[in-house]
N, C-alpha and C positions, 0 to 999 in steps of 0.2 A: 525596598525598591527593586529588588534582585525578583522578588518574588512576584510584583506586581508584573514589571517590563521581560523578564526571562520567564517569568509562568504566565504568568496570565495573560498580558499585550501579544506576545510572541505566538500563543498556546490559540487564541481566538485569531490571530492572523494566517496558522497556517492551516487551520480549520475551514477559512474563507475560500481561500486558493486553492486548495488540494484536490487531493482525487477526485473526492465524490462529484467534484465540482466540472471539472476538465473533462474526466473520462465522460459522464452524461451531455457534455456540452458534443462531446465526440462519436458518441454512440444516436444520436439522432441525426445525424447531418451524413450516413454511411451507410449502407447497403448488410443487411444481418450479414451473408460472408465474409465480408472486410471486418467486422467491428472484432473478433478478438485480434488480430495484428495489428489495427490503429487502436486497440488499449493499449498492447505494450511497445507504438510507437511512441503513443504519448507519454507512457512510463519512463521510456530511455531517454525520451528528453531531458526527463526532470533527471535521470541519473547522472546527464554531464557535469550538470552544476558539481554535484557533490563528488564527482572525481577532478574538478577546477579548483573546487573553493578550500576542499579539505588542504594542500598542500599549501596554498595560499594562503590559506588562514594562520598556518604556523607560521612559514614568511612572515608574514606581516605583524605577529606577535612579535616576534624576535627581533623584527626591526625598529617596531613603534612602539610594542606595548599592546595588553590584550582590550587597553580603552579606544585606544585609535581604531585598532583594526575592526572592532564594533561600527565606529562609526562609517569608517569607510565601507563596511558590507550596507550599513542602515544606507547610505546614500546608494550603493545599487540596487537595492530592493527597491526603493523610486521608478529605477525603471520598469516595473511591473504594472504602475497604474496607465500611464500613458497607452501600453501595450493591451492591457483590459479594456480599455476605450476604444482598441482598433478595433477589437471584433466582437462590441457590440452591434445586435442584430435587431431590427424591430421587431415586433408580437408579429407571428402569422394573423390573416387573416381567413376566420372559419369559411371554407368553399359551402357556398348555398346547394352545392348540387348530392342531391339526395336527401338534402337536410327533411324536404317538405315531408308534413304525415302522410303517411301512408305510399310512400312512393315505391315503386316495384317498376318490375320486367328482367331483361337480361343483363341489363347494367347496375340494380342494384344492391350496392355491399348492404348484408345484414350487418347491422350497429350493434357496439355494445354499450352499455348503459355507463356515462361517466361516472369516473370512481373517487370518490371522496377520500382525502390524505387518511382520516381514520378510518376508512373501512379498507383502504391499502395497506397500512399498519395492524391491524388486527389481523388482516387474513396473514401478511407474514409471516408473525410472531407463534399463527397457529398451525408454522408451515413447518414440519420435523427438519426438512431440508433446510431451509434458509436456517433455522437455527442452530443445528451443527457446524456451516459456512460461519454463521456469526462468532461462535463459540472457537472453531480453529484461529480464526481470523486474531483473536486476543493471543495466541502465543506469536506470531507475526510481529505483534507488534512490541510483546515483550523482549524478542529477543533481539530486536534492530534499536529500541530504547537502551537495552541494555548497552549493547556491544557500539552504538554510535557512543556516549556517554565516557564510558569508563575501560574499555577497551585501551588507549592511549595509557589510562595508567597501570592497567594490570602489566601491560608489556614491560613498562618503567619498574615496576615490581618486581621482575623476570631478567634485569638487567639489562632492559633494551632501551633505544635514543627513546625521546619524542619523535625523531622525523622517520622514526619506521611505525609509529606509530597513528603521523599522519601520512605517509605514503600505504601505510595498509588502508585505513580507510577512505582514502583516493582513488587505491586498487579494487576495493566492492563496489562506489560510484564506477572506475571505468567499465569493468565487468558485467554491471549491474545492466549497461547499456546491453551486455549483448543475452544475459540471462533475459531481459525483457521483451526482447525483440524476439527469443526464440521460444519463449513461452506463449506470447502471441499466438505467431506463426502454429505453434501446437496446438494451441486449442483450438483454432479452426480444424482441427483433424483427431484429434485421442480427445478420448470422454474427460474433462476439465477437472472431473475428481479425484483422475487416478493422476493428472498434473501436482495438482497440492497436496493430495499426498506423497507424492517422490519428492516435492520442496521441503515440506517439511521433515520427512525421515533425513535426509540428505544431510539438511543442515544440522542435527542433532550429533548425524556423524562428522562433520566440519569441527564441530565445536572438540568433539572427543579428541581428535587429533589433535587439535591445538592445547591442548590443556594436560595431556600425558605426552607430548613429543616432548625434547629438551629445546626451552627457548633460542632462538635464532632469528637472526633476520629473515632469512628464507623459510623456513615455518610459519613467520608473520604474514608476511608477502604470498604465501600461498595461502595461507587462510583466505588470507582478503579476494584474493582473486575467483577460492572457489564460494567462498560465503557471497560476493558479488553476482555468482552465476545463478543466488537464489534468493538474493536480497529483497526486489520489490516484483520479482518474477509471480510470486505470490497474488498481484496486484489485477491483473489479466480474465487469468481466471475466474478472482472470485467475483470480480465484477461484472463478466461475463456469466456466469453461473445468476446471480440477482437479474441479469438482463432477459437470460434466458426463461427463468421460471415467471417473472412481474412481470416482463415487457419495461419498457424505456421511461412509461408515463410519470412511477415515480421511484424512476431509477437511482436519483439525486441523495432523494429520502431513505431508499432500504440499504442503499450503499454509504450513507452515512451514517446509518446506525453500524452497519460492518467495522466501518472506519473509527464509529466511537468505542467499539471493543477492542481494536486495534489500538489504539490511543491508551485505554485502559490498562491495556500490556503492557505499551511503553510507560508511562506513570511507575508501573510496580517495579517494570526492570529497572528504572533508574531510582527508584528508590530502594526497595531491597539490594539493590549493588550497595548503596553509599551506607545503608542500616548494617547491612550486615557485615561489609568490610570494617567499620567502625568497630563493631561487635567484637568481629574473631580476627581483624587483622590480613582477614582473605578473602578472595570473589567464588572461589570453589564451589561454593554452595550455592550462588546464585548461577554458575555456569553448570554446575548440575541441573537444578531445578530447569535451566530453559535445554538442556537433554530432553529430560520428562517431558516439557510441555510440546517438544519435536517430535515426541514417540505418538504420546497423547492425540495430536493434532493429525498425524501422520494416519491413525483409526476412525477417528471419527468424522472424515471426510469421504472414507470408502461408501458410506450408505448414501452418499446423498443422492438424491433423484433428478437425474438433468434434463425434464422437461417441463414445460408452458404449464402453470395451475388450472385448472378446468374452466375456471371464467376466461381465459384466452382460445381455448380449445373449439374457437366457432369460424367456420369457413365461409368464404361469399355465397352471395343465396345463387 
């Protein structure tokens, strides 16, 4: 049951809701200038929950039990559906003007030929760019798998409470809001690649620190604060970076295969944490390993190419 309702129910619920989901609902409804600071407006939204809920969530273990405090999050996740029903939107309907054949003079846009979800998946996958983004995008998610996860207990490990190690990562939720927001803000202005690569190198260094300083509270609490300023800051960018090169049309689709490599990160991290702690009794190895994949991720976003594919590359006639 653990596996069905914590993996799998939970695993395809936040798959429904998330990014790929929001940011594209976000990125069509906003003006190209606006869209990377209402990515990571929308980003820091979702970052309050998780500097609310984390410290609440121990509360509420500690006072009910880790069954209660399940159900009482299950019944605020409820309010999520009512709120999805506010802002549903009806289908546009297609404007007739210019549709007709052959239409021309000084008002008409040259069309592009509608693009079919596999022939938008195909040019993707054959795009070097989008696929170094994909490919960085899985350490992202391994190392917020990881450190959401098991983070609480390496500290306990370390001689520290649980409640620094639910106010640390309360501290990456509230921080997380303003890493977002200023990530945004950046990528309407510095080229989005040399963004996620300074997230990425960043955090590799974050982790270093944490893992050869001597345990403390204040070590913890700073992690979190600075691992926060780069926690879904990541998020902006690279969906920005897909907006940029695809356009909007099947924004949903490319950024959710980003999000399924991302995903795929977090999977490994939280399972290599509990494998190999099991194993040798430590996280070391897995907090090395997401070093590596900081360093890794930190190169292989320098090459990527930040502009429109050649099929967008057509102006008004």
């Amino acid at each position: 049951m653990l596996y069905l309702s914590a993996g799998v129910l939970v695993g395809f619920g936040l798959s429904g809701c998330s990014f790929n989901l929001v940011i594209t609902s976000i990125a069509k409804v906003v003006p190209d200038g606006w869209r990377s600071m209402v990515f990571g407006a929308g980003t820091a939204a979702g970052s309050f929950g998780q500097f609310l809920f984390s410290p609440l969530g121990v509360g509420l273990i500690d006072a009910y039990g880790w069954q209660a405090a399940l159900e009482i999050f299950a019944g605020l996740l409820l309010l999520i559906i009512p709120l999805a029903l506010a802002v549903m939107k009806p289908r546009p309907v297609p404007s007739p003007v210019g549709a007709a054949a052959g239409a021309s003079g000084p008002g008409a846009i040259a069309s592009l030929p509608t693009q079919t979800y596999r022939q938008a998946l195909a040019e993707a996958l054959g795009h070097r760019s989008y696929v170094l983004l994909v490919l960085g995008f899985f350490t992202c998610g391994f190392q917020l798998g990881f450190v959401t996860v098991h983070l609480p207990s390496y500290l306990i490990d370390r001689g520290l409470s649980a409640q620094v190690g639910g106010w640390t990562l309360g501290l990456i939720g509230l921080f997380n809001i303003i890493g977002a927001l200023t990530s945004g803000w950046l990528g309407g202005r510095l080229p989005k690649r040399y963004i996620l690569s300074c997230i990425y190198f960043s955090r590799a260094l974050a982790v270093i620190g944490l893992i050869t300083l001597p345990a403390s509270p204040i070590v913890a609490l700073s992690y979190g604060a600075v691992t926060g300023l780069l926690w879904l800051s990541s998020v902006p960018p690279t969906s920005g970076l897909v907006a940029v090169m695809f356009g909007t049309r099947w924004l949903a689709m490319l950024f959710g295969i980003a999000f399924f490599s991302h995903q795929v990160g977090g999977f490994l991290g939280v399972y290599w944490g509990e494998l190999i702690y099991e194993r040798t009794g430590s996280y070391d190895i897995v907090w090395w390993l997401g070093v590596m994949f900081g360093f890794l991720s930190a190169i292989i976003n320098l090459p990527i190419v930040e502009k429109p594919v050649a099929r967008l590359a057509v102006t008004p006639a």
